[in-house]
VOPAGU-2260 file (C-alpha; in pm, 1 decimal, decimal comma):
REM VOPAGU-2260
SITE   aa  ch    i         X         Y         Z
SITE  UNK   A    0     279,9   -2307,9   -3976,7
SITE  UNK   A    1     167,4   -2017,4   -3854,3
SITE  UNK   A    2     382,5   -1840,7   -3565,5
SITE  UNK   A    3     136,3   -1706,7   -3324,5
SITE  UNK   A    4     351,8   -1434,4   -3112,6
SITE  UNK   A    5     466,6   -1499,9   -2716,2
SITE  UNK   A    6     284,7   -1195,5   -2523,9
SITE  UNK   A    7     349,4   -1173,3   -2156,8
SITE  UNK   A    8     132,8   -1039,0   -1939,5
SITE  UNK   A    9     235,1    -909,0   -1595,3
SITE  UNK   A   10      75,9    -681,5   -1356,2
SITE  UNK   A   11     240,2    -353,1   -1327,1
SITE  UNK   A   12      48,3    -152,1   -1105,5
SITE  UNK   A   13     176,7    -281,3    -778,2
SITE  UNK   A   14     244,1      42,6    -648,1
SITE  UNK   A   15     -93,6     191,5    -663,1
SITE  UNK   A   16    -260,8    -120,2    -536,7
SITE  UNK   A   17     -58,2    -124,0    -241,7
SITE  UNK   A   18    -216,1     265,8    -173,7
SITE  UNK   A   19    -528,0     108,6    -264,5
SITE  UNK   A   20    -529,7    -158,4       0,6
SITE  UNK   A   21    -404,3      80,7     265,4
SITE  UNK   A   22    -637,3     374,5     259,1
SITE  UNK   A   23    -953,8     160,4     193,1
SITE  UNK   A   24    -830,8    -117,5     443,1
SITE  UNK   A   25    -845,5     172,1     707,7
SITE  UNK   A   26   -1115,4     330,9     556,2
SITE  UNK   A   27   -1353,0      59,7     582,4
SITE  UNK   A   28   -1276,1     -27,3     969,3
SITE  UNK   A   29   -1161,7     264,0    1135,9
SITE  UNK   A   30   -1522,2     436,8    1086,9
SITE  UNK   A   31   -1671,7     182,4    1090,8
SITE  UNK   A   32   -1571,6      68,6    1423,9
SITE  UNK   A   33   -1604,7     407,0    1535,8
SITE  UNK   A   34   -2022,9     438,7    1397,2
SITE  UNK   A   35   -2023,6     121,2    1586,1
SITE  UNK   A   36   -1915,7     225,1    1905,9
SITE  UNK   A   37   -2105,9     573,4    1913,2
SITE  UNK   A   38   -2456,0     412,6    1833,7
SITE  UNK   A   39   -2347,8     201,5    2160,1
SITE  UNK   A   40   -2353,8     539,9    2351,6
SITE  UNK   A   41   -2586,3     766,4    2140,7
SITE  UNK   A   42   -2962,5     729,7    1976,5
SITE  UNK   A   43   -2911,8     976,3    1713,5
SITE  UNK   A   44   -2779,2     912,6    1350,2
SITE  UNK   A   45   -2681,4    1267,3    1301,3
SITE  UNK   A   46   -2443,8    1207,9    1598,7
SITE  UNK   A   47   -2302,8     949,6    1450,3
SITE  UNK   A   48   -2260,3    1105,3    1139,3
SITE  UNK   A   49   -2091,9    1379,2    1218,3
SITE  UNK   A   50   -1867,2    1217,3    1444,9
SITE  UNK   A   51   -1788,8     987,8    1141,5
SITE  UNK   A   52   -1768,6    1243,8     840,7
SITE  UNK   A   53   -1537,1    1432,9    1047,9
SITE  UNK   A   54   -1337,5    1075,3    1138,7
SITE  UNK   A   55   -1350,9    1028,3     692,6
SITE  UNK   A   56   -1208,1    1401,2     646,5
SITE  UNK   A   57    -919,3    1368,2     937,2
SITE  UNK   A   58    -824,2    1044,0     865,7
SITE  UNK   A   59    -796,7    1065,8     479,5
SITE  UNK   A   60    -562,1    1369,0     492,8
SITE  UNK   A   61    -349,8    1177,6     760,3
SITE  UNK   A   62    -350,0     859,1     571,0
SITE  UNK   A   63    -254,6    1047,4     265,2
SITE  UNK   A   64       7,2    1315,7     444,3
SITE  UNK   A   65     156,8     919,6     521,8
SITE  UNK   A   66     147,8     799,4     187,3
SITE  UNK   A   67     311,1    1142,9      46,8
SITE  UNK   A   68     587,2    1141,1     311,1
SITE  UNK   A   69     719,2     773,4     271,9
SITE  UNK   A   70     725,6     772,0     -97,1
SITE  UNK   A   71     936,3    1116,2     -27,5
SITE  UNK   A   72    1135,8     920,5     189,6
SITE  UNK   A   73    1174,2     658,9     -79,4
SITE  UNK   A   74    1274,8     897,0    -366,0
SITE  UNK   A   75    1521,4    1086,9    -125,5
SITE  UNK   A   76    1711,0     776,8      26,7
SITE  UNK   A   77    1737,6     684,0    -393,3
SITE  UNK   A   78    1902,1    1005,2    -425,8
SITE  UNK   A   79    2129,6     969,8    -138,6
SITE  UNK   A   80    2258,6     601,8    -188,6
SITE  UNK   A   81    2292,3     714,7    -627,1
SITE  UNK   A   82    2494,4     973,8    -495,7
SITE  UNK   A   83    2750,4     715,6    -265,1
SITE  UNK   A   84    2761,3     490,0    -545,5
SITE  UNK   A   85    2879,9     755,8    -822,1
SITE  UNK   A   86    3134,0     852,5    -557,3
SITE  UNK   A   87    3269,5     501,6    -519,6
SITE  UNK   A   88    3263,7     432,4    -888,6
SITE  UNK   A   89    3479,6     730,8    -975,0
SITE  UNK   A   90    3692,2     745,0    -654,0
SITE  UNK   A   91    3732,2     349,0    -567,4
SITE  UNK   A   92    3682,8     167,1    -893,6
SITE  UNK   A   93    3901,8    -117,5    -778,7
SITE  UNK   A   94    3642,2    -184,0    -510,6
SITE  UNK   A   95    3353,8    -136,3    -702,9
SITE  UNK   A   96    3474,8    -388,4    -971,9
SITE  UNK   A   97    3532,2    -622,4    -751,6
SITE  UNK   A   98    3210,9    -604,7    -589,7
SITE  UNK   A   99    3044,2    -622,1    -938,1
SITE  UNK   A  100    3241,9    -928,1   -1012,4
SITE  UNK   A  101    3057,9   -1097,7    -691,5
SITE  UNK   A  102    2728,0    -968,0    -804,3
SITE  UNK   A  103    2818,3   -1205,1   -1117,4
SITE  UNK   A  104    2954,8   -1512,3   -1020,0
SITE  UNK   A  105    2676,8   -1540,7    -746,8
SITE  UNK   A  106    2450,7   -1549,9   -1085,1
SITE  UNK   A  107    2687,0   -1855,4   -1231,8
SITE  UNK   A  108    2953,0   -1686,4   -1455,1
SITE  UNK   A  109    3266,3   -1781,5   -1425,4
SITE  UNK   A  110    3563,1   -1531,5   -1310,4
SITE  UNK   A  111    3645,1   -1511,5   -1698,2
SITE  UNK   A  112    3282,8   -1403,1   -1809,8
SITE  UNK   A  113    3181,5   -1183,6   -1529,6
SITE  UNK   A  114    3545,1   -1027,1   -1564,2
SITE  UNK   A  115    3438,8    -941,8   -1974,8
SITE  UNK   A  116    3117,0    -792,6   -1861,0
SITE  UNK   A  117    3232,0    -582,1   -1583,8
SITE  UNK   A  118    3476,3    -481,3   -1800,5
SITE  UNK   A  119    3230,2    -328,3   -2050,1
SITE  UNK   A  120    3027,7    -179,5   -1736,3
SITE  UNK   A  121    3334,7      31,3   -1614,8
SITE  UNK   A  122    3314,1     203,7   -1943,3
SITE  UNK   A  123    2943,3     339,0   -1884,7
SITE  UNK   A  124    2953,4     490,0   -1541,0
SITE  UNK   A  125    2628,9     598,3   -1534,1
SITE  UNK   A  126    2474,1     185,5   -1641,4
SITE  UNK   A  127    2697,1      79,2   -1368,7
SITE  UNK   A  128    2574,3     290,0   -1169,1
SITE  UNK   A  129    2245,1     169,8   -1224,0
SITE  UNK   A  130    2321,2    -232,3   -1210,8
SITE  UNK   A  131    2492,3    -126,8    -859,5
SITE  UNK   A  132    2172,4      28,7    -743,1
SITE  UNK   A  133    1967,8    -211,6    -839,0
SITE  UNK   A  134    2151,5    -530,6    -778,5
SITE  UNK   A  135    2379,3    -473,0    -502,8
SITE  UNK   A  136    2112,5    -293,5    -275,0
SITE  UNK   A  137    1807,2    -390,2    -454,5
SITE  UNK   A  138    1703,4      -9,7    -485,5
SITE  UNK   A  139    1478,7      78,4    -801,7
SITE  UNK   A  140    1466,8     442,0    -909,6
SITE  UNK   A  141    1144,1     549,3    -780,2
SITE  UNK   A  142     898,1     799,9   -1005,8
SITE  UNK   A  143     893,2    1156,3    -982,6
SITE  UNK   A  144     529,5    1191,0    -940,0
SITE  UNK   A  145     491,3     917,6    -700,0
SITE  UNK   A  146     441,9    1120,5    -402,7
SITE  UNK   A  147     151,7    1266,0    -514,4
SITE  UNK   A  148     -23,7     998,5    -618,9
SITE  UNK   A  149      45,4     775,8    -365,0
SITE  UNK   A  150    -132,2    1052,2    -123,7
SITE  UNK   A  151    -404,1    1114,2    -344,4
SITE  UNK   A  152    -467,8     731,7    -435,6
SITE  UNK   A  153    -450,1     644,6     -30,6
SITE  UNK   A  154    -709,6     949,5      98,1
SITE  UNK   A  155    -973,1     855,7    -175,1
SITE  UNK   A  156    -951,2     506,9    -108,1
SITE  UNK   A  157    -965,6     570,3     279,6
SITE  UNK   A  158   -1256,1     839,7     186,3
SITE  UNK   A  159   -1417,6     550,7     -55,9
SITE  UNK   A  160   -1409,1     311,6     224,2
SITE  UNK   A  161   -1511,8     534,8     527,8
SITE  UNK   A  162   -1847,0     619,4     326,4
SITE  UNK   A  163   -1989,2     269,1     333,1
SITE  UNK   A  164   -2022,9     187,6     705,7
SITE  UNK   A  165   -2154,1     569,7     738,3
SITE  UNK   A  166   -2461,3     538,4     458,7
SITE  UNK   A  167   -2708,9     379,7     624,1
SITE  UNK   A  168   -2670,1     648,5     932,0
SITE  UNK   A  169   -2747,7     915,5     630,7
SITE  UNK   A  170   -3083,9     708,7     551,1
SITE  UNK   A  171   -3220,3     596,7     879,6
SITE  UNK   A  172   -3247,6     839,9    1202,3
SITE  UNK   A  173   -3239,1     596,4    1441,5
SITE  UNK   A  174   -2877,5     431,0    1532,0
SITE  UNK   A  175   -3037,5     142,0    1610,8
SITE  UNK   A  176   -3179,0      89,2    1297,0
SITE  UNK   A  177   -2935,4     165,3    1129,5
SITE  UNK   A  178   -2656,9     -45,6    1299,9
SITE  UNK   A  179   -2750,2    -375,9    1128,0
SITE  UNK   A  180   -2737,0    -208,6     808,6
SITE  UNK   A  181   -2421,6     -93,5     828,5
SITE  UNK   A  182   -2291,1    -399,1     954,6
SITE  UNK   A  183   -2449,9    -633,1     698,4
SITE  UNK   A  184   -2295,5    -333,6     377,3
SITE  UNK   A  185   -1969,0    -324,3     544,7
SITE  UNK   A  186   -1895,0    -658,3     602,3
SITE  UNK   A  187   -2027,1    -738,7     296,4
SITE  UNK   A  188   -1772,9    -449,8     168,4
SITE  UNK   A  189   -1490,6    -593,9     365,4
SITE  UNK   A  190   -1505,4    -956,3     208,3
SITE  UNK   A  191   -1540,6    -812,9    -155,6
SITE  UNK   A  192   -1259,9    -557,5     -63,6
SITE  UNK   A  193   -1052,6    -862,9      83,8
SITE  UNK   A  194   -1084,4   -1076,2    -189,8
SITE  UNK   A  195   -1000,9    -875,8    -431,0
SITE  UNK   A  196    -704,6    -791,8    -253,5
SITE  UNK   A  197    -578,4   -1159,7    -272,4
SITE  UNK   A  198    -661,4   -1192,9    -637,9
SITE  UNK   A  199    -417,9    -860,1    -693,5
SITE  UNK   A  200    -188,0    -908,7    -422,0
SITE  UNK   A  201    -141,9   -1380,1    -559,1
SITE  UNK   A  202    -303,9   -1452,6    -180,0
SITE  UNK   A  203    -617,0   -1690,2    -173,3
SITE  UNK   A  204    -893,0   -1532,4    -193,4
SITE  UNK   A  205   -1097,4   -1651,1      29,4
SITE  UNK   A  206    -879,3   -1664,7     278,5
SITE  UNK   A  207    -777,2   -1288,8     203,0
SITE  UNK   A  208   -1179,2   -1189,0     277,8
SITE  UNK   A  209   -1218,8   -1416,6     557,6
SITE  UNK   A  210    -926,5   -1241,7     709,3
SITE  UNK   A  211   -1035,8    -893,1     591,0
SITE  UNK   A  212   -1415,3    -946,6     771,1
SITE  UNK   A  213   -1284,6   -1078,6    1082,5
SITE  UNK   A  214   -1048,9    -787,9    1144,9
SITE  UNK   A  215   -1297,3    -560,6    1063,1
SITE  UNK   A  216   -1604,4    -736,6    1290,1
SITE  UNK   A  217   -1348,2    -777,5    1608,6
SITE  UNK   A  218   -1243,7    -362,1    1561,5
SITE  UNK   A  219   -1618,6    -299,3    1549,9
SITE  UNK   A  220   -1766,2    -502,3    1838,3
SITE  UNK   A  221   -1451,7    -407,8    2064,9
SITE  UNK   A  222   -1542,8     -49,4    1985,2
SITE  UNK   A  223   -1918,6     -96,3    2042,4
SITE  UNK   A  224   -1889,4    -289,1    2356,3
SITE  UNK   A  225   -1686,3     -60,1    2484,7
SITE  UNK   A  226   -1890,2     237,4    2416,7
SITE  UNK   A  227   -2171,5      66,9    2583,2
SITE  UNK   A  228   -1974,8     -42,0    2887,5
SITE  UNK   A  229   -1853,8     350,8    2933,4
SITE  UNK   A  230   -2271,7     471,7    2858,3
């Protein structure tokens, strides 16, 4: 009989979903709570607008400054604890074997098999290095280039998602007019963002959208309410 080969398929772009859902999370409610609130005050789209593009261009670079300085923080806290666990293999082996051994036997082995395998890990520093790293504090080494992705990805999501609520202000020249528009689109925006953020992210979907609307509709009606209450 034929052997038809085992292919596994897992999703491996965690990390840049993750951006994904941040900046266009934001992206989609911050203006739009904040087009929302100013046609509550003001008559004119171009108001509103500007208010808004400038809103898009702040918060992207913010939201992306963010993104750049925690995966920084990520890589550089890698680097620190690598550096603490070279020490400690080199200057404390005794220690370090014996924490290895734990590592094992809370897997199953046995003193005698974990002792065999630590054994051969002693003579690679640098492998048992990374098993330390990775299975005693659960640290992976993070990429180079993350940084910089991780900003860019955020700000053009955030810029993606701050563009929707602000289109129909571009079209129509009355805020009025406009508001339902960009109510119905965003919303509309927020449950397709939301559910496909459960499908990535192994949430339900539905409940992921529901969840995604409603947080954006309460940011948006606080915010115009308010802006009428002040006008």
């Amino acid at each position: 009989m034929p052997i038809t080969p085992h292919v596994e398929h897992h999703f491996t772009a965690g990390a840049v979903v993750r951006d994904v859902v941040i900046g266009m999370s934001d992206g989609l409610t911050v203006p739009f709570a904040l087009a929302a609130g100013l046609t509550g005050a003001v008559d004119a789209s171009s108001i509103v607008v500007t208010a808004g593009l400038a809103e898009v261009a702040a918060g992207s670079i913010a939201m992306g400054l963010g993104g750049y300085l925690a995966a920084k923080s990520d890589a550089e806290h890698y680097a620190s604890e690598r550096l603490r666990e070279q020490r400690e293999v080199k200057d404390i082996p005794a220690e370090e074997i014996k924490e290895t051994k734990e590592i094992f036997e809370s897997y199953g082995l046995t003193t005698e098999e974990s002792t065999k395998v630590v054994q051969a890990l002693s003579r690679r520093p640098d492998t048992w290095v990374d098993f330390m790293m990775r299975f005693e504090l659960g640290l992976e080494k993070p990429d180079p280039g993350r940084a910089a992705r991780s900003a860019l990805t955020i700000a053009g999501a955030y810029v993606g998602g701050g563009l929707i609520p602000l289109a129909p202000y571009l079209l129509v020249h009355s805020t009025r007019r406009a508001l339902p528009v960009s109510v119905g689109v965003t919303l509309l925006a927020l449950a397709v963002f939301g559910y496909v953020k459960g499908r990535f992210t192994g949430s339900r979907p539905l409940r992921s959208a529901a969840q995604t609307v409603f947080i954006g509709a309460v940011a948006a009606g606080m915010a115009f309410l308010l802006a009428r209450a002040i006008s």
